[in-house]
TORDO-836963 format. One record per residue (C-alpha): z, y, x. Coordinates in pm, whole numbers, plus 50000, padded with zeros to 5 digits. Example, Ala and Ser with C-alpha at 12.3 -4.5 7.8 and 13.67 -1.06 7.14 Angstrom:
! residues 2
507804955051230 507144989451367 
//
This chain:
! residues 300
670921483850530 668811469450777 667381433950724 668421403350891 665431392851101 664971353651204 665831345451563 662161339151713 662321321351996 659181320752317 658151300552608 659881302952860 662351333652672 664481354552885 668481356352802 668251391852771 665201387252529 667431356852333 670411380152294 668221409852182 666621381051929 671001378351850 671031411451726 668951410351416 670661382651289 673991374551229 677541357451226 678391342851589 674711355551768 675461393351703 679151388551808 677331374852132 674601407852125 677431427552027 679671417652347 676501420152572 676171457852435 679201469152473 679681451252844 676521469152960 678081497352845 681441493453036 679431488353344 676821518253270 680611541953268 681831524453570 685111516753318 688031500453466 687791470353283 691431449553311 689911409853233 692271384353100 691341347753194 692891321053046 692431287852948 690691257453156 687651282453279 687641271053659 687881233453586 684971239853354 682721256753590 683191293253490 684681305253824 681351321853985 680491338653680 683981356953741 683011363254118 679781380754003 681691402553798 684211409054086 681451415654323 679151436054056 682301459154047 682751448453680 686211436753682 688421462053814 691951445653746 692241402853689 695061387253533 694811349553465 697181320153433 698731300953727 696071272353622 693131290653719 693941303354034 695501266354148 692071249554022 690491283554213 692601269654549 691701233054484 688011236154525 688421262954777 691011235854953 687301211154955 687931192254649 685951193654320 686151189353929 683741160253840 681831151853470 683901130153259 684311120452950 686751127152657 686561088652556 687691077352879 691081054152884 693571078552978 695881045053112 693311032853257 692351066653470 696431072853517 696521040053734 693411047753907 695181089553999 692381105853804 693781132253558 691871143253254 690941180153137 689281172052815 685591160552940 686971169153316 688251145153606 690331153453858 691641135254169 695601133754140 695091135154545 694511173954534 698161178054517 698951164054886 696251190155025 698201218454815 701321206354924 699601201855264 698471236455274 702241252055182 703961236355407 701411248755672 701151287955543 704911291655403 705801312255680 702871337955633 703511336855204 707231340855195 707901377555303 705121391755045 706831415354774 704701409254449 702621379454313 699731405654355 700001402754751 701171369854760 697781357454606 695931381854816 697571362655121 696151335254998 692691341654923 692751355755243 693901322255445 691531305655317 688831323755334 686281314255118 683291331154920 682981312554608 686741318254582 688501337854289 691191346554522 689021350854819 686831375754651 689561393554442 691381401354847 688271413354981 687661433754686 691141445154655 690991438654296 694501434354187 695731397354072 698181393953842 699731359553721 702601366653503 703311330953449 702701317253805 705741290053787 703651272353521 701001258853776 700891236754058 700841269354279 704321275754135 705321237654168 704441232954524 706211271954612 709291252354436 708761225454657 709331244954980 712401267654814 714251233754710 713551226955160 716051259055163 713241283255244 713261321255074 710511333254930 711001376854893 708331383254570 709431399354246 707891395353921 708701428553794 707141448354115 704201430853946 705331444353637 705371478553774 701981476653944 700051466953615 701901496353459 701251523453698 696951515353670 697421516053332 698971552053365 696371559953654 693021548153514 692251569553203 688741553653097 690071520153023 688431486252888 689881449252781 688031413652760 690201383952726 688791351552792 690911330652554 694201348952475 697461333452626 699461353952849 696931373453032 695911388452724 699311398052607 700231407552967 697271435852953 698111443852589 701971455452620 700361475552971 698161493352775 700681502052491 702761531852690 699381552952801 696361562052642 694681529052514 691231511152590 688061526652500 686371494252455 686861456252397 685891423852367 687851394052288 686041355252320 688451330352152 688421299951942 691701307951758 692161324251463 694161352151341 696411336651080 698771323751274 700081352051423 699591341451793 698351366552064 694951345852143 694011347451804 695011382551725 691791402051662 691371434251893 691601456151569 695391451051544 695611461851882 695191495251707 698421496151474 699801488851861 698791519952033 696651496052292 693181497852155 691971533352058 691071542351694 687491549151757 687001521452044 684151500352021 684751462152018 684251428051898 685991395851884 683611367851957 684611330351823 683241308752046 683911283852302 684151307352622 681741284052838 678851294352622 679561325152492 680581340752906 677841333753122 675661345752776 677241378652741 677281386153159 673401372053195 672581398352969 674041424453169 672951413353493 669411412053381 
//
């Protein structure tokens, strides 16, 4: 057994020196050294790591962490939820999430259009520039065949490096949003179908694509950044071909209740989707911290 050693901490400490201070001690700090070790290693054997991203992440100011990753040729397939990548197109659109507080009169910030993500304000106004920018770049959306290239199309009109979508085109790292309808992306593509417009995209194509990397890539890693669908999305992929080497899961649910984002990886095994000798962790925390922790590591 090796001792627990107290977490000593310097002037002017390094992350990569904090986390290494994480893994002599214990609960939630090695789950954080733990995650930083085995991300290093997924990068150190170039694995094709599929990310899930769920949750509030871009309203909370996680969305460059995930552009690093894309651009450090971490992240080799991303599949997130419809909110991400509409909060993604917002701020690429000009508009921004602002400091607020979970206090605040929600009546009182309903009359003035200011919406509330926990501790985070948004202008209700973003909606007439996503409408806005629809109704301008139907035409060039409409004819695409999956989700996949529709969102490509997309990061591509606009254009923009500190976007998710942006970077994931250039990159050609495929996009997957299995529940895209449940988003103001999938609102404001409603709102030009109900103007009698066609829109050609088919979720199972999508379906298809996720399935065939699966099948294709044979040294294979998961991280889900808080469950939900992209996490089960990945999972029932991986279940038909050989499963992931390596994993890491950073939630704040728990197990119990039988829900995906709480499910810890190890079940995965009694699945097929995680391997029996796969190296992984399941880190509860609150995703803000415990991310840019975990990649700082690596990138030092």
């Amino acid at each position: 057994m090796k001792p627990i050693k107290p977490v000593k901490i310097k002037k002017d400490i390094k992350c990569r020196e904090l986390i290494d201070e994480f893994s002599n001690a214990s609960f939630g700090a090695r789950r954080i050294a733990e995650a930083s070790e085995i991300l290093k290693t997924i990068k150190r054997e170039n694995c094709d790591l599929f990310f899930g991203f769920a949750g509030a992440m871009v309203p909370a100011g996680m969305k460059q962490v995930v552009i690093d990753m894309i651009n450090d040729n971490i992240i080799k397939v991303f599949v997130t939820t419809g909110a991400n990548i509409t909060h993604d197109l917002i701020e690429a659109l000009g508009h921004h999430h602002y400091k607020g507080s979970r206090y605040a009169d929600d009546s009182k910030l309903h009359k003035k259009g200011i919406d509330r993500i926990y501790d985070v304000f948004m202008k209700n106004e973003v909606y007439q520039s996503l409408e806005k920018f629809f109704d301008e770049n139907f035409d060039k959306l409409k004819d695409k065949k999956t989700v996949n290239e529709f969102l490509w199309e997309i990061g591509k009109i606009i254009d923009k490096e500190d976007s998710i979508l942006t970077t994931c085109y250039k990159k050609k790292i495929p996009i997957f949003c299995p529940a895209i309808t449940d988003s103001g992306i999938g609102l404001m593509i409603w709102n030009n179908l109900i103007k009698d417009k066609k829109i050609e995209f088919n979720d199972f194509e999508d379906l298809k694509e996720i399935l065939d990397l699966t099948w294709a890539m044979k040294n294979k890693a998961v991280m889900y950044i808080g469950g939900g669908t992209p996490k089960n999305y990945i999972q029932q992929a991986m279940q038909f071909t050989n499963p992931a080497k390596y994993g890491i899961q950073i939630t704040m649910d728990i197990p119990e209740t039988g829900g995906s984002s709480g499910a810890e990886l190890k079940e995965g095994i009694s699945w097929g989707k995680m391997d029996e000798k796969a190296k992984f962790v399941n880190v509860h925390c609150d995703a803000t911290i415990a991310l840019p922790l975990i990649y700082s590591y690596v990138k030092e």
